[in-house]
Backbone bond lengths (Angstrom), bond angles and torsions (degrees), N, CA, C in turn:
res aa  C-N    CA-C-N  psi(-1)  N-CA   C-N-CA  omega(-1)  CA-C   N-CA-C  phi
1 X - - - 1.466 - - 1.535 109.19 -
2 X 1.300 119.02 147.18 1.484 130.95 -171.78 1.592 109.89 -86.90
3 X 1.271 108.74 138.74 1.258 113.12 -162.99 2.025 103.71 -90.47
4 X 0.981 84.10 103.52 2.320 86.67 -169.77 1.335 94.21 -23.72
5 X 1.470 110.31 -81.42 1.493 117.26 175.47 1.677 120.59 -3.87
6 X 1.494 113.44 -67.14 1.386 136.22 -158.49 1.840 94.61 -64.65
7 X 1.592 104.34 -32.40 1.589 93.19 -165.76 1.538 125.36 -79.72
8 X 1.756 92.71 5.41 1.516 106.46 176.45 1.726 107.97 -124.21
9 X 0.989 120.73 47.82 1.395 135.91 -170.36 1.520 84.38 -77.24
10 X 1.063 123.32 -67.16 1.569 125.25 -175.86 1.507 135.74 -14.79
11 X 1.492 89.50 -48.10 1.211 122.44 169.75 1.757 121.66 -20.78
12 X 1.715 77.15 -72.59 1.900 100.66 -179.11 1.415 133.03 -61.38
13 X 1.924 86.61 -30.46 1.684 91.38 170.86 1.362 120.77 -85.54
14 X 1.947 119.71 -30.89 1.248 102.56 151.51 1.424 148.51 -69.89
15 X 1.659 109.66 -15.63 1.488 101.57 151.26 1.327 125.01 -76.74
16 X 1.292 121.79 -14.07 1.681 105.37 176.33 1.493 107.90 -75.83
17 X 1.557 117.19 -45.31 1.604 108.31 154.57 1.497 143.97 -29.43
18 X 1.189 92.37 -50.52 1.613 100.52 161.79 1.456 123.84 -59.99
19 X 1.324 97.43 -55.87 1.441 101.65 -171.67 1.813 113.06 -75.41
20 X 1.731 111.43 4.70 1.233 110.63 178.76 1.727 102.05 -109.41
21 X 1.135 123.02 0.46 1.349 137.21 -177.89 1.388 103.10 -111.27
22 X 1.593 130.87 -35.44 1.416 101.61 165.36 1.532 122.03 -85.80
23 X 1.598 102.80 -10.82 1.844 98.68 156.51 1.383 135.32 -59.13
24 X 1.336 102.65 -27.49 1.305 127.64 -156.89 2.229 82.43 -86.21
25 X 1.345 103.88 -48.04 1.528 104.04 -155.60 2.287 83.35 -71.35
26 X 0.995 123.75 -26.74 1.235 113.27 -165.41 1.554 108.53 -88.99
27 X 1.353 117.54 -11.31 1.185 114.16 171.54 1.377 117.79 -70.75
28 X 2.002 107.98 -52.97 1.080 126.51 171.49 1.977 120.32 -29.44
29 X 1.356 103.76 -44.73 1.321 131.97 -177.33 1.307 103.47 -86.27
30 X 1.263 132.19 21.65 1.560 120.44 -163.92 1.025 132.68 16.91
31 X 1.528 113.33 53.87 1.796 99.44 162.39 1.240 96.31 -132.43
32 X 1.840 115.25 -154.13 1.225 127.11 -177.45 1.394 135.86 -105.30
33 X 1.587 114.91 122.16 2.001 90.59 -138.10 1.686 93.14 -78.45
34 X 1.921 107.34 37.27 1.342 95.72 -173.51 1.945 95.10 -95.82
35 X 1.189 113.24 0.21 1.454 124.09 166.75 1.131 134.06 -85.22
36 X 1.074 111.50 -10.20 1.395 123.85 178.91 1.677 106.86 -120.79
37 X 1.341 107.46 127.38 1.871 119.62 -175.66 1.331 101.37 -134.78
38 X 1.685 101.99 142.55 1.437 111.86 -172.45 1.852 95.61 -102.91
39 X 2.031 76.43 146.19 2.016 86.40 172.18 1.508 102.36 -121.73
40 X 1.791 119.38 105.55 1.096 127.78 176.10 1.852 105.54 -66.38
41 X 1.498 89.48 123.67 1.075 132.99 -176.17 2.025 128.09 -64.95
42 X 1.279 111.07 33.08 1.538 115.14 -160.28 0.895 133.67 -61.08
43 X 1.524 129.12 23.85 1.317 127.22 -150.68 1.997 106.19 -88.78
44 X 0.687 105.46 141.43 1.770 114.39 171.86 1.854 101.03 86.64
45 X 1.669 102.76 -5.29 1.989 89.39 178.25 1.671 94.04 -95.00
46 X 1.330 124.47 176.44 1.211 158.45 -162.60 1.497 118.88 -76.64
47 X 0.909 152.26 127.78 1.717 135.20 175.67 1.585 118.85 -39.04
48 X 2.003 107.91 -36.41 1.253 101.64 -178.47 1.537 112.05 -81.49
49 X 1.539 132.17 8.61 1.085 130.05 154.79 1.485 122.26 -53.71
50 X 1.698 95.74 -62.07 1.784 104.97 171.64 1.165 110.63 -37.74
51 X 1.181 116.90 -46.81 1.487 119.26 -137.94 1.612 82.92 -75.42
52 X 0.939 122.98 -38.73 1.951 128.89 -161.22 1.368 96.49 -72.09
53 X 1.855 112.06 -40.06 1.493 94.86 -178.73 1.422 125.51 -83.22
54 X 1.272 102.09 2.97 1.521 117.62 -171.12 1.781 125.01 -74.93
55 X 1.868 94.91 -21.51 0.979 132.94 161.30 1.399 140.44 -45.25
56 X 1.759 90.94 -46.12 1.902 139.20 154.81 1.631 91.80 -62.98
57 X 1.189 130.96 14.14 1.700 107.07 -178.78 1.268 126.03 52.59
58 X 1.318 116.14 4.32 1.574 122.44 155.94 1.025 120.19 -44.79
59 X 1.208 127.28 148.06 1.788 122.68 177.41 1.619 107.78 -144.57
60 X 1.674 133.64 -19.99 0.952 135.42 -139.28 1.884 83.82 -148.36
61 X 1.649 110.32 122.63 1.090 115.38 -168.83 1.826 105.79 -147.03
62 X 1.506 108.37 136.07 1.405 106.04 -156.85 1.555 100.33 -99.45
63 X 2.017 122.33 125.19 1.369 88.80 162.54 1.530 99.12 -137.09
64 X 1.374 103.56 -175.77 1.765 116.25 -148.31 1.830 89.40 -96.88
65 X 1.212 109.67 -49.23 1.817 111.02 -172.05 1.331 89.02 -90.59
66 X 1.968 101.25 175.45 1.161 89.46 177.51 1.776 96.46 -140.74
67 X 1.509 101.68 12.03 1.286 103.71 138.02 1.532 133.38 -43.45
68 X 1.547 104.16 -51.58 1.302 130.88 174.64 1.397 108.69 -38.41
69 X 1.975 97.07 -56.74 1.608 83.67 -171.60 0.981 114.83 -83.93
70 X 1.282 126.21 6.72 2.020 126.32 -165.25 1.773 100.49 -93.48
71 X 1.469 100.28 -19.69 1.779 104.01 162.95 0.905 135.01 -60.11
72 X 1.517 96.39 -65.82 1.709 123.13 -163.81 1.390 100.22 -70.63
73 X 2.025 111.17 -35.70 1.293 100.10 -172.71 1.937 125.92 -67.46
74 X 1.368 108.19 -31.32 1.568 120.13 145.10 0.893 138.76 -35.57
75 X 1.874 114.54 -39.89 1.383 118.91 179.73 1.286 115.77 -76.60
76 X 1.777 104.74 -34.02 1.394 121.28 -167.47 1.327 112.65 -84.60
77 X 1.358 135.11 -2.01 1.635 132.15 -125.86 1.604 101.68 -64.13
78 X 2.072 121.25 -29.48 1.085 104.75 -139.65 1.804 88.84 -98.17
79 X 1.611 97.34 18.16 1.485 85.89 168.68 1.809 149.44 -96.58
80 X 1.465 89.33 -25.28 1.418 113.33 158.13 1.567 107.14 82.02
81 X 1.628 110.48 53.20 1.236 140.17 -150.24 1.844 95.23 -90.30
82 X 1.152 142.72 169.76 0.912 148.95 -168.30 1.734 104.72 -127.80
83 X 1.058 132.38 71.40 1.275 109.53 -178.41 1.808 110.86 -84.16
84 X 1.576 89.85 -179.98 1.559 113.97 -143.26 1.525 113.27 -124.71
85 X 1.386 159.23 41.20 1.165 147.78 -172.63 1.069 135.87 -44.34
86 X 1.553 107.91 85.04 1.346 105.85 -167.05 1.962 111.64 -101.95
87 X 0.988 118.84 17.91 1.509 121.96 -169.70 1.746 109.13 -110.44
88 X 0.712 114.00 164.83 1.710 123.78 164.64 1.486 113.21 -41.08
89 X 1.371 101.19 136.97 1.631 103.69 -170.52 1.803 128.71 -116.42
90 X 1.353 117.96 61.85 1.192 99.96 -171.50 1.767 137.19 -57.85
91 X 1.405 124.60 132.43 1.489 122.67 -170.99 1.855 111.84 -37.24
92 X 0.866 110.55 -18.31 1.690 109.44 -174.01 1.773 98.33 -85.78
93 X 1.275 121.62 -5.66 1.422 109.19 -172.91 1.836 108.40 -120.81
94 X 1.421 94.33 33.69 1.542 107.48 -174.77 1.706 109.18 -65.42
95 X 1.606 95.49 -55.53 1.512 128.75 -162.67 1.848 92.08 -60.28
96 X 1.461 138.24 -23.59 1.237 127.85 -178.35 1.539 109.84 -92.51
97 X 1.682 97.32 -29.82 2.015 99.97 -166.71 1.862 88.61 -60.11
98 X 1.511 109.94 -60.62 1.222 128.31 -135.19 1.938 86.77 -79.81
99 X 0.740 94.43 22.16 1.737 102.46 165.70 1.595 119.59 -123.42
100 X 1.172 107.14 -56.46 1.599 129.90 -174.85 1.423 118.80 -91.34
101 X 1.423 125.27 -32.90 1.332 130.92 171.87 1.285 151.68 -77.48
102 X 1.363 140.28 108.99 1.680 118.57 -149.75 1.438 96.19 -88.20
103 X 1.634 123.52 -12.31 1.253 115.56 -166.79 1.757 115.35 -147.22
104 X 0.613 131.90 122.33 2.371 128.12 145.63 1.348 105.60 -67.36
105 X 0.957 100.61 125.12 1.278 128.85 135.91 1.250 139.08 -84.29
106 X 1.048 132.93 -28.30 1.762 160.81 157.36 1.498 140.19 -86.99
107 X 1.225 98.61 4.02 1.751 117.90 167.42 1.882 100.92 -44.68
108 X 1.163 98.19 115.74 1.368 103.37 179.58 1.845 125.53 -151.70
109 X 1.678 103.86 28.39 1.157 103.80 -166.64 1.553 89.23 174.28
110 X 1.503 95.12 138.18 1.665 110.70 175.13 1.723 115.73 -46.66
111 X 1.337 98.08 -64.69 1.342 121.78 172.02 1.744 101.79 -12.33
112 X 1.594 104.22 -75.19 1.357 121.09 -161.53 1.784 102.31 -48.83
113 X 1.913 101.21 -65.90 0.902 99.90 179.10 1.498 126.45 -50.08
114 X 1.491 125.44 -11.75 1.617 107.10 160.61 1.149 127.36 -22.49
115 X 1.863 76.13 -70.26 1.525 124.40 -148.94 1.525 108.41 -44.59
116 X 1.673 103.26 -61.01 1.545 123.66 158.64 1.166 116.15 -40.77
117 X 0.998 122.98 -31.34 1.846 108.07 -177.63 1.474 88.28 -97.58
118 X 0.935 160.90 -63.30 1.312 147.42 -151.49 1.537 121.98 -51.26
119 X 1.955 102.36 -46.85 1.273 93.49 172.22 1.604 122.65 -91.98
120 X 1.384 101.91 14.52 1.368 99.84 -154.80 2.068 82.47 -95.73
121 X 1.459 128.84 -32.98 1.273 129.00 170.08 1.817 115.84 -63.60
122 X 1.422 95.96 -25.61 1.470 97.22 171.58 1.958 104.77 -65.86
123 X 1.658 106.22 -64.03 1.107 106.77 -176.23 1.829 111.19 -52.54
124 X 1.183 130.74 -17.73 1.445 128.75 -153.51 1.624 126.72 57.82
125 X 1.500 104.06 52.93 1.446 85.92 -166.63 1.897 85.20 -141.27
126 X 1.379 95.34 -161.66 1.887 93.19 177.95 1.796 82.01 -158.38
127 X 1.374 104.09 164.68 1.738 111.02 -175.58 1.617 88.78 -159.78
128 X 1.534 90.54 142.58 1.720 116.24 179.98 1.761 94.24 -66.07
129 X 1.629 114.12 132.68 1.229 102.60 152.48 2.140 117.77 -137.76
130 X 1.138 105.99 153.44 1.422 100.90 163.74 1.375 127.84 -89.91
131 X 1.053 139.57 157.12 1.500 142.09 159.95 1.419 98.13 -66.36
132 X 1.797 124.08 143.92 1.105 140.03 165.95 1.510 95.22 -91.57
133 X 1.226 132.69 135.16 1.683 140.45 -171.37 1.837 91.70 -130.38
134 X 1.661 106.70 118.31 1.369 86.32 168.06 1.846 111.60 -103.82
135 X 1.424 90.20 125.78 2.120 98.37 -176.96 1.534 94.46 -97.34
136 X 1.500 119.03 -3.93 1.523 83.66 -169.73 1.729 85.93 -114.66
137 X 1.949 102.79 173.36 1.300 101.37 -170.98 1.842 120.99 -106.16
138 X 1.535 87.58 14.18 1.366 112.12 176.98 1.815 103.70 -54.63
139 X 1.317 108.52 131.30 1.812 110.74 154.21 1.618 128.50 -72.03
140 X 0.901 110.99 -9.25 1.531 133.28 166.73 1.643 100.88 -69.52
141 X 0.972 117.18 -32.71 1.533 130.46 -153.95 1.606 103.31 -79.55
142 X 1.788 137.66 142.92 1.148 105.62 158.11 1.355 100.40 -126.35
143 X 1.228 118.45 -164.46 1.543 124.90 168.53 1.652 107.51 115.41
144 X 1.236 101.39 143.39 1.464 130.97 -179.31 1.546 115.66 -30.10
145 X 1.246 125.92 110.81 1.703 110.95 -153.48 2.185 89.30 -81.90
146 X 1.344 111.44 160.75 1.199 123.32 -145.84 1.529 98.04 -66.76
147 X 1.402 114.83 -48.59 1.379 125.74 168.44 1.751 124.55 -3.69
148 X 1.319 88.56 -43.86 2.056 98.37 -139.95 1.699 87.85 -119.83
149 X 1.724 107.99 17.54 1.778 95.19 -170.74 1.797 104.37 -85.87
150 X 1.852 117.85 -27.29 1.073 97.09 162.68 1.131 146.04 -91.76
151 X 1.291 125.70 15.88 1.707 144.48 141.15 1.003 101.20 -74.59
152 X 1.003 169.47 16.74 2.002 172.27 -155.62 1.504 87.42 -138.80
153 X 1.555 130.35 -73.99 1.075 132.14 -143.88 1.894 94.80 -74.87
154 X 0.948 113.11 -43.18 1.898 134.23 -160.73 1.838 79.49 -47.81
155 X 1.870 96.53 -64.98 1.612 100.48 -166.98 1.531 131.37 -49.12
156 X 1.260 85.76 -36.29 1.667 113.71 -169.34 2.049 90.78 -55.53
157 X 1.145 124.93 -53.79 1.339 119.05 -174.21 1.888 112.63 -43.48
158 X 1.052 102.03 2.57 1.510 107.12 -176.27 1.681 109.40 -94.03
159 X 1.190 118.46 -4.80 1.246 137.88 -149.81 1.959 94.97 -131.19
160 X 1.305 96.63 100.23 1.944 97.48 -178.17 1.622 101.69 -84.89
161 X 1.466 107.50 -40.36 1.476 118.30 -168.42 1.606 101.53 -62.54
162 X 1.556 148.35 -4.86 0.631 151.83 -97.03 1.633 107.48 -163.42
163 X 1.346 134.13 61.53 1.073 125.78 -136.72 1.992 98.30 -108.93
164 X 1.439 106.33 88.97 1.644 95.90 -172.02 1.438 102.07 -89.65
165 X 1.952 91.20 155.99 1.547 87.90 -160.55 1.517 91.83 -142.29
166 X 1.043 126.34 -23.77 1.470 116.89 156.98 1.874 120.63 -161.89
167 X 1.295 112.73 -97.75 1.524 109.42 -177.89 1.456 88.50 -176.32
168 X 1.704 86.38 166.48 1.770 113.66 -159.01 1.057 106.25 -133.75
169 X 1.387 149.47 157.66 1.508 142.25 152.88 1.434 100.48 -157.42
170 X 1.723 120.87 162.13 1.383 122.90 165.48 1.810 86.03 -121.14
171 X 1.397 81.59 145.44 1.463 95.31 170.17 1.216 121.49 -85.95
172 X 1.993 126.10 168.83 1.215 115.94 -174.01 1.436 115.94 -83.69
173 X 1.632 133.81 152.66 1.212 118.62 -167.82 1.526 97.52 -80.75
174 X 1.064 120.94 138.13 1.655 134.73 -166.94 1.477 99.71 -154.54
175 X 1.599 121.96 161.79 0.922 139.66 -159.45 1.776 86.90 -122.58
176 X 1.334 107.60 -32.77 1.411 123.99 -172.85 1.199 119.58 -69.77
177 X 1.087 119.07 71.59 1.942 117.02 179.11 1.843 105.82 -24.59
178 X 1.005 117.62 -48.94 1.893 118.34 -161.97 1.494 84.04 -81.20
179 X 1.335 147.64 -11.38 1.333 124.89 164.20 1.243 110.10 -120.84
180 X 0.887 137.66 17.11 1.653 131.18 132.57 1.869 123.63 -78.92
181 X 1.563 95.03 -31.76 1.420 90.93 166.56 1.792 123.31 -96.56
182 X 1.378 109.73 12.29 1.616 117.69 146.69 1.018 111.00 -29.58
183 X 1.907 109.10 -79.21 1.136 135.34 -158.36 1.635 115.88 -59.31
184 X 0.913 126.29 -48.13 1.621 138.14 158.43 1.512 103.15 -28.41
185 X 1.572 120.76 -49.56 1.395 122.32 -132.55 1.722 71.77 -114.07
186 X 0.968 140.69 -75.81 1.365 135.51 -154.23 2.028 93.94 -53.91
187 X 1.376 124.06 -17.67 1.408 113.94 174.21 2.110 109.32 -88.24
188 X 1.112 103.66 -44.97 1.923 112.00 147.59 1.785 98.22 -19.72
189 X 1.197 89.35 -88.82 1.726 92.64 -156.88 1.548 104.05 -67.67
190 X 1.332 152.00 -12.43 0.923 147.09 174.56 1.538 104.00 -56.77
191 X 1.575 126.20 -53.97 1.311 148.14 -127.90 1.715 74.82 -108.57
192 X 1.113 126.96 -73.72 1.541 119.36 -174.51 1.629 117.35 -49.90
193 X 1.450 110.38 -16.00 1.742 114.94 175.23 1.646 102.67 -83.84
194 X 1.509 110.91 -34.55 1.080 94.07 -178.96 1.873 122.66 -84.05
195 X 1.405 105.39 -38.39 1.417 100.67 166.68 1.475 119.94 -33.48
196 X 1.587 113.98 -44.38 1.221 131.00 178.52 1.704 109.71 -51.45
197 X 1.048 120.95 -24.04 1.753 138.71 157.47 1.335 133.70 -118.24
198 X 1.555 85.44 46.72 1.649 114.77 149.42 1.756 95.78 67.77
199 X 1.469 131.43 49.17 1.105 137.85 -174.94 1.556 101.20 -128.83
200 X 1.456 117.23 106.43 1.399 115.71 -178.77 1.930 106.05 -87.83
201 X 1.177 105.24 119.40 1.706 128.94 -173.13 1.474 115.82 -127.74
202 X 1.218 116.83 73.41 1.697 114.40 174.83 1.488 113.95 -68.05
203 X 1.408 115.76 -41.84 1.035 105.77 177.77 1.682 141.21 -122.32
204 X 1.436 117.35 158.51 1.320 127.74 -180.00 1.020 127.32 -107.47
205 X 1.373 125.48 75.85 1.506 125.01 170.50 1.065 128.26 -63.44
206 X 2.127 138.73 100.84 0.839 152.61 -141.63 1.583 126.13 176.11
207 X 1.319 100.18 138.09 1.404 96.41 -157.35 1.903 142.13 99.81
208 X 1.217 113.39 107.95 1.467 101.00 -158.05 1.275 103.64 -112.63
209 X 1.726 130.38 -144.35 1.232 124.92 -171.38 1.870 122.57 -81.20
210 X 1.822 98.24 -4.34 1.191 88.19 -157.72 1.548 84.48 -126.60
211 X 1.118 147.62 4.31 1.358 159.61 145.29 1.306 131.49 -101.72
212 X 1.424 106.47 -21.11 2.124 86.48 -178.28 1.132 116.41 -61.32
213 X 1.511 165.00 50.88 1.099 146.48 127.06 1.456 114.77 -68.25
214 X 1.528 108.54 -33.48 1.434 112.79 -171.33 2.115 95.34 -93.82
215 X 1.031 121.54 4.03 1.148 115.25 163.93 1.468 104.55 -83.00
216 X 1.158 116.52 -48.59 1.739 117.73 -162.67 1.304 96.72 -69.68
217 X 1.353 130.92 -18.48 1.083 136.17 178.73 1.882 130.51 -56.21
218 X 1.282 80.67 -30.78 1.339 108.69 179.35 1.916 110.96 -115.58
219 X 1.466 132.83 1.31 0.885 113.54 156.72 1.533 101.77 144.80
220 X 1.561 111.14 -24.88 1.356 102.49 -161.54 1.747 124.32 -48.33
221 X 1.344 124.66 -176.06 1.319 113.73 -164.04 1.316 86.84 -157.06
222 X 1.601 135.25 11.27 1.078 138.84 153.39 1.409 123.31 -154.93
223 X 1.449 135.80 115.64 1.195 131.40 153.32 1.310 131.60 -75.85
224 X 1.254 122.03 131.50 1.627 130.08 163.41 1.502 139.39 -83.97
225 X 1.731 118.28 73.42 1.087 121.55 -148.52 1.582 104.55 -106.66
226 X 1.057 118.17 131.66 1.826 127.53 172.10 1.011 106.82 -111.22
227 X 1.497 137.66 -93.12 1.562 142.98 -179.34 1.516 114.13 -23.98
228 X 1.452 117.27 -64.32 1.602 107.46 -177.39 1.159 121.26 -60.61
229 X 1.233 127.04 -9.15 1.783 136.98 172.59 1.176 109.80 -118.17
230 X 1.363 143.33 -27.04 1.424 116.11 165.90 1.655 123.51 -120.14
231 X 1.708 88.48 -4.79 1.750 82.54 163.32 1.765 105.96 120.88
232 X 1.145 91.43 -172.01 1.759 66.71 166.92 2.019 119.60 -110.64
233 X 1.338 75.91 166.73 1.664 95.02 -163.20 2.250 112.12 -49.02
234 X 1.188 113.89 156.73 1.248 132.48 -172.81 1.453 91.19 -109.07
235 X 1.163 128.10 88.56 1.360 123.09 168.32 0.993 137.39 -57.59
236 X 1.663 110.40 -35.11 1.243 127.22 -167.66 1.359 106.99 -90.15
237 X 1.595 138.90 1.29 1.040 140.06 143.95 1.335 153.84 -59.64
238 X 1.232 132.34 86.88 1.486 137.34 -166.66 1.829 109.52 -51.15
């Protein structure tokens, strides 16, 4: 008989990889890869995946639906898992984040942010979120075009439940390292213009499995990696 454990052995060697490749990318960049923290990425694997990576001392796990997390978070309950919203957010799926979620990632519109504060005062609670910034010019792409982020941020102070803490972007898919790492850098200086108007932003969420070196490159303070740690994606999974 197969040892459960044994069938996620994988696990450990691709997070120690990762986590020795984004040291490796933060050295390169001169800083300290004690600034930069990875958010494993789970979307489309199984609860008993988490649970294997959870093992890895993971605690904080990113997903795109939020079906996803209204599952996993059931399956998982007795673990006290941190989930992560990192996908597109429609207003009808407020009432699940603002229950189940410690964090957004994808705040990208007043609208949403209502939504979020409304149920999040019903629930009594408050959750860290980022602005989604879109740098790339892809339609696939979403997020707050760069323009309108310091009227976004000004408004956002209206919102207590609402705890913003820095900015988000996906980059454009490019073959072109200097235009994929635009996008990184045009979200850098966005976040440093705004500090510059009294907007406190520690962090930069940026960079995924097949680009963050050239994110850290430019500053990020978090990568969002799925594929290099759990493999590739189950598509056909809701």
């Amino acid at each position: 008989m197969t040892n459960a454990s044994s069938d996620y052995a994988y696990l450990a060697a691709n997070w120690a990889s990762v986590r020795e490749r984004v040291d490796d990318a933060c050295r390169v960049a001169g800083r300290d890869p004690s600034e930069v923290s990875i958010l494993p990425v789970s979307k489309t694997f199984g609860p008993e995946v988490v649970r294997a990576a959870m093992a890895l001392g993971l605690t904080r796990f990113g997903e795109n639906k939020v079906q996803e997390v209204r599952s996993k978070a059931e399956a998982l309950a007795d673990e006290g898992i941190a989930w992560v919203v990192i996908g597109h957010l429609q207003t009808n799926k407020a009432k699940d984040v603002a229950r189940l979620a410690s964090e957004v990632q994808s705040l990208d519109r007043i609208e949403l942010a209502e939504a979020l504060h409304k149920r999040l005062q019903i629930e009594g609670r408050a959750i860290d979120v980022l602005i989604e910034v879109k740098t790339s010019p892809e339609e696939s792409k979403h997020g707050l075009p760069p323009a309108e982020l310091p009227a976004f941020l000004d408004a956002l102070r209206a919102y207590d439940t609402l705890r913003v803490r820095g900015l988000m972007t996906l980059a454009v898919q490019s073959d072109d390292a200097e235009t994929v790492r635009a996008c990184f850098r045009q979200l850098r200086q966005l976040r440093d213009a705004a500090e510059k108007q009294g907007h406190e932003l520690p962090r930069l969420s940026m960079g995924m499995s097949g680009d963050f070196p050239l994110a850290i490159a430019e500053g990020a303070t978090e990568v969002r990696v799925g594929t290099a740690i759990f493999g590739r994606r189950h598509v056909t999974q809701v």
